[in-house]
C-alpha positions in Angstrom: 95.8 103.1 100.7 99.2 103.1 102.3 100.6 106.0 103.7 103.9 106.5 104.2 105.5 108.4 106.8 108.7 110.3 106.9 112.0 109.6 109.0 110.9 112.1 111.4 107.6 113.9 112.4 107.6 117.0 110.9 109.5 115.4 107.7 106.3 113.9 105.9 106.9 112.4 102.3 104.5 113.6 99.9 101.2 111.7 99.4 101.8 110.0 95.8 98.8 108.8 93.4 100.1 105.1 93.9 98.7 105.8 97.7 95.1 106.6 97.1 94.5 105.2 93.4 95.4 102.2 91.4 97.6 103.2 89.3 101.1 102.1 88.0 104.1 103.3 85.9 105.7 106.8 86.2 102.0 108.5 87.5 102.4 105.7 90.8 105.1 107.8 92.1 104.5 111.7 91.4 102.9 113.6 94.3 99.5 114.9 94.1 99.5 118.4 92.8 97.0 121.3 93.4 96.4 121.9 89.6 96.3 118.6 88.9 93.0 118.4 91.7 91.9 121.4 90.1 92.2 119.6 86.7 89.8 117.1 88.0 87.3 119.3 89.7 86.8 121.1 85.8 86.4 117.8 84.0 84.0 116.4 86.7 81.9 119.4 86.5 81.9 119.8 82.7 80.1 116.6 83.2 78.5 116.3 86.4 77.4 120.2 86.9 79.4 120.0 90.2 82.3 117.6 91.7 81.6 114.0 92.8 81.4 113.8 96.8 83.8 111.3 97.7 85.1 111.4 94.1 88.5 111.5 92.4 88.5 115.1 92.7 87.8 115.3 96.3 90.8 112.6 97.2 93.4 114.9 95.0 92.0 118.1 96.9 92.3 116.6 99.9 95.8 114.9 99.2 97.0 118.1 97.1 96.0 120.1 99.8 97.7 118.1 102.7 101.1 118.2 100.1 101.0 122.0 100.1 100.6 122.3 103.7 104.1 120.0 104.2 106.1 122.0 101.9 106.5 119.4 99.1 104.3 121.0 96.5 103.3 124.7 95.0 99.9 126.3 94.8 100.6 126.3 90.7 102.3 123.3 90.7 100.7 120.5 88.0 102.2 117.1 87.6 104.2 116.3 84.4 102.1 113.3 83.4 98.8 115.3 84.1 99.8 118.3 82.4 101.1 117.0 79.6 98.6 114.1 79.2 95.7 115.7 81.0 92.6 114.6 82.7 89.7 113.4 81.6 86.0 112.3 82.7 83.8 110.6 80.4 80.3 109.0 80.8 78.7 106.1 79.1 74.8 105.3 79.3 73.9 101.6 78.9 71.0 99.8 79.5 70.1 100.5 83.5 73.4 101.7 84.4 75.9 104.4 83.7 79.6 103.7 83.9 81.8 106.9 85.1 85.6 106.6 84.1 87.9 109.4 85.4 91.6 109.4 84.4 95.0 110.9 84.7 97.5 110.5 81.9 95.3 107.8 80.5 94.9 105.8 83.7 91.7 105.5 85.6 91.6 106.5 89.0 90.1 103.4 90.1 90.4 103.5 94.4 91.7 100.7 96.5 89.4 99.3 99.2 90.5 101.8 102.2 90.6 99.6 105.9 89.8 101.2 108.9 93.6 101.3 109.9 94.6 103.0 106.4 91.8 105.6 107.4 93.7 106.2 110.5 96.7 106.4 109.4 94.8 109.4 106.9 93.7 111.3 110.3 97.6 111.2 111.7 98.8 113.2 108.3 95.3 115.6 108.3 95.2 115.9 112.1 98.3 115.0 113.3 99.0 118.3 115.2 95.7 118.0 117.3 95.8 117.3 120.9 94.2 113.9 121.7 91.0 114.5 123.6 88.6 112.1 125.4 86.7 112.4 122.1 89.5 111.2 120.3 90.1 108.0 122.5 86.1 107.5 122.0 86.9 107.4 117.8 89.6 105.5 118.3 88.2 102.9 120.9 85.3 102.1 117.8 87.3 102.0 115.1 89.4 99.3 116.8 86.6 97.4 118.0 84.7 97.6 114.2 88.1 96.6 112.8 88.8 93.3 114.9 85.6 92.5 115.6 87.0 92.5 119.8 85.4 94.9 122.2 88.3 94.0 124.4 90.6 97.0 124.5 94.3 95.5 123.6 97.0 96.3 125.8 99.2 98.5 124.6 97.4 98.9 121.4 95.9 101.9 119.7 93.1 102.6 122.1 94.7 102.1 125.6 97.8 104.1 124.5 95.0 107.1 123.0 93.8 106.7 126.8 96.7 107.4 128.4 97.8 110.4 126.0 94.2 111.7 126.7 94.8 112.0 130.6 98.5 113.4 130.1 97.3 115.7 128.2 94.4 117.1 131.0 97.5 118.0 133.3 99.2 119.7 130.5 98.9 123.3 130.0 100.2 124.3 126.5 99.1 122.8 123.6 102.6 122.3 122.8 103.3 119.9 125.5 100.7 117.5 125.0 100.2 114.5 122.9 99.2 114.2 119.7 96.9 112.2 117.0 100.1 111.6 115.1 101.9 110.2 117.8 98.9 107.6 118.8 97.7 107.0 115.0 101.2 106.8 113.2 101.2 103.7 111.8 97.9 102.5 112.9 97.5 99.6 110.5 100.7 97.4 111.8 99.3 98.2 115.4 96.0 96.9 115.0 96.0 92.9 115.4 93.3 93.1 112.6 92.1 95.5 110.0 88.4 95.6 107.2 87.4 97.9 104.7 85.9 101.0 106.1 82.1 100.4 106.1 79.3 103.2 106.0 77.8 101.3 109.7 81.7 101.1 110.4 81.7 105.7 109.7 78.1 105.5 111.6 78.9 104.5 114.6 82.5 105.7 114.9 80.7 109.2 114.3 78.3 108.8 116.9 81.2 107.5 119.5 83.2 111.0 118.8 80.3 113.2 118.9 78.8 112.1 121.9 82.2 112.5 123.7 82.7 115.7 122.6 82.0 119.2 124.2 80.5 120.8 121.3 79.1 117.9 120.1 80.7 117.5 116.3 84.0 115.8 114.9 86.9 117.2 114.3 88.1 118.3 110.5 90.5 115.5 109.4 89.8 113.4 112.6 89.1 110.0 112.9 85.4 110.1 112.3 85.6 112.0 109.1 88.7 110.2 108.0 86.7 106.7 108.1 84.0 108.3 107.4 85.3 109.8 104.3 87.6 105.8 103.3 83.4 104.2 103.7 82.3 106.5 101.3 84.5 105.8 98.7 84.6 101.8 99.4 80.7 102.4 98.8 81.5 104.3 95.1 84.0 101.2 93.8 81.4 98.8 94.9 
């Protein structure tokens, strides 16, 4: 999954379906659209009874979602290809297994392997307004470790600039003064000398480091935790 970023913060390009799904063609470039998520979520419960965790639908809501919030999609707004093509899910029973195919505009939303950096770069876009926190620097300091393999914090890197953000921020009053996730995790992947496929032990303990470090004792919606925790689960489903 690679995200891209605007020219400036505040300016964020849409996330596109060539960003979270293989896909190619026209459908590659066209932002994720609310009704097009919605789309999904009716075909996988026409099927399913409810929507897939971790599934195709739960990507576009999420992605849809994050679109709408920057301005670059509607609430009604559908997708050419999927509106005029629409979406499907289909299942097929064969002998001790049962293939799943789900589709837009004829092409199967078949995910990419999501690294621990592409999941961070994920939490700058769904967090990126948040304040980083001592919890924060505790995600962040795991995920780098579990994605080079080092417990040695790099200079400069991801985790000792999240440090240093983390106590500017204590002597900061106003929320608007301080640092933020986007300005530590933007562009996570080219910082980390390394990078792996998001692992459910990678989520586990990356979970554990935030939650432990935190005052009420959970992770934060869109943070790095659930963000990786989120890229392991569906690494898991296209196994």
């Amino acid at each position: 999954m690679h995200i891209r970023e605007g020219n400036e913060r505040g300016q964020q390009e849409p996330i596109k379906y060539g960003d979270v799904f293989q896909v190619s063609g026209d459908l590659a470039s066209k932002p994720i659209a609310p009704q097009d998520a919605v789309m999904m979520q009716a075909a996988e419960t026409s099927v399913f009874g409810q929507t897939v965790m971790g599934g195709p639908a739960a990507v576009m809501q999420a992605a849809a979602a994050q679109n709408e919030r920057a301005g670059v999609v509607g609430s009604r707004e559908v997708t050419d290809v999927a509106g005029q093509q629409g979406v499907t899910v289909s299942e097929t029973d064969l002998p001790g297994t049962r293939i799943i195919t789900e589709s837009v505009g004829g092409q199967e939303q078949s995910h990419k392997a999501i690294t621990i950096g592409e999941a961070l770069e994920v939490s700058a876009r769904a967090a990126g307004d948040k304040p980083v926190e001592f919890s924060d620097v505790a995600a962040i300091q795991a995920a780098e470790c579990r994605a080079t393999g080092s417990d040695l914090i790099t200079p400069g890197g991801l985790t000792a600039t999240a440090q240093s953000a983390a106590a500017y921020n204590q002597a900061v009053a106003e929320d608007e003064g301080k640092v933020k996730l986007a300005d530590v995790l933007t562009g996570a992947t080219a910082k980390l000398p390394a990078d792996k496929a998001a692992t459910r032990e990678d989520a586990e303990g990356i979970i554990n480091a935030e939650v432990r470090n935190d005052p009420d004792l959970k992770t934060h919606p869109g943070g790095v935790a659930e963000t990786v925790a989120a890229a392991a689960r569906l690494n898991v489903r296209e196994t």
